[in-house]
C-alpha positions in Angstrom: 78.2 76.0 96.6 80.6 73.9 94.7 80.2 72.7 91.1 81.7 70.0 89.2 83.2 70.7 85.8 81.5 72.2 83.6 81.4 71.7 79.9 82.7 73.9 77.6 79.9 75.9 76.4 78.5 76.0 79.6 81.7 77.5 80.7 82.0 79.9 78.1 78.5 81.4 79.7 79.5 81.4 83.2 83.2 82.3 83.2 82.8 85.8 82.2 79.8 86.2 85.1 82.2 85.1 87.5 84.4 87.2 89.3 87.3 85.1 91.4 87.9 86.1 94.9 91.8 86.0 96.2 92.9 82.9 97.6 92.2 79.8 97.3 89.7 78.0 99.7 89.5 74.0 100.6 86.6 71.5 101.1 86.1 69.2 103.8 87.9 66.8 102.4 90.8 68.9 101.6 90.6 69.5 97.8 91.3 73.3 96.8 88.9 75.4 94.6 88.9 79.1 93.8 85.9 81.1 95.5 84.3 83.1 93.1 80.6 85.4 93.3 78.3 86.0 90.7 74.7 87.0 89.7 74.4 83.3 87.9 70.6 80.8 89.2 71.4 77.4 87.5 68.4 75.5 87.1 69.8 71.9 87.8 68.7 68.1 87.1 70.1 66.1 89.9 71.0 62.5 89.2 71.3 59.4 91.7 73.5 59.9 95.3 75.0 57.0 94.0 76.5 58.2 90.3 75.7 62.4 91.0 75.6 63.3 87.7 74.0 67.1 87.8 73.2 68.2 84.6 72.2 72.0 83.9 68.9 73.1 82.7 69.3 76.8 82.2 70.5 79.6 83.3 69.3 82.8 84.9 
């Protein structure tokens, strides 16, 4: 699953849970991310297809 930016405290949570895999892997459309696995459930608040805004809840 891919996830937009996070803020920066959010980011300080999740960072450290994350652990990067090598490579770099590339959506459909051709934009580039860094796989990564984690123990991390995001409870999630989904906005509008039209603005997808997804703002987190909590996490697990």
């Amino acid at each position: 699953m891919l996830s937009q930016r996070l803020t920066t405290t959010l980011a300080s949570v999740v960072g450290p849970r994350l652990v990067p895999k090598t490579g770099r892997a590339f959506t459909k459309a051709g934009d580039t991310y860094t796989p990564a696995r984690g123990d991390i459930v995001v409870e999630v608040v989904a906005g509008t297809p039209r603005h997808a805004v997804v703002t987190a809840v909590r996490l697990r």
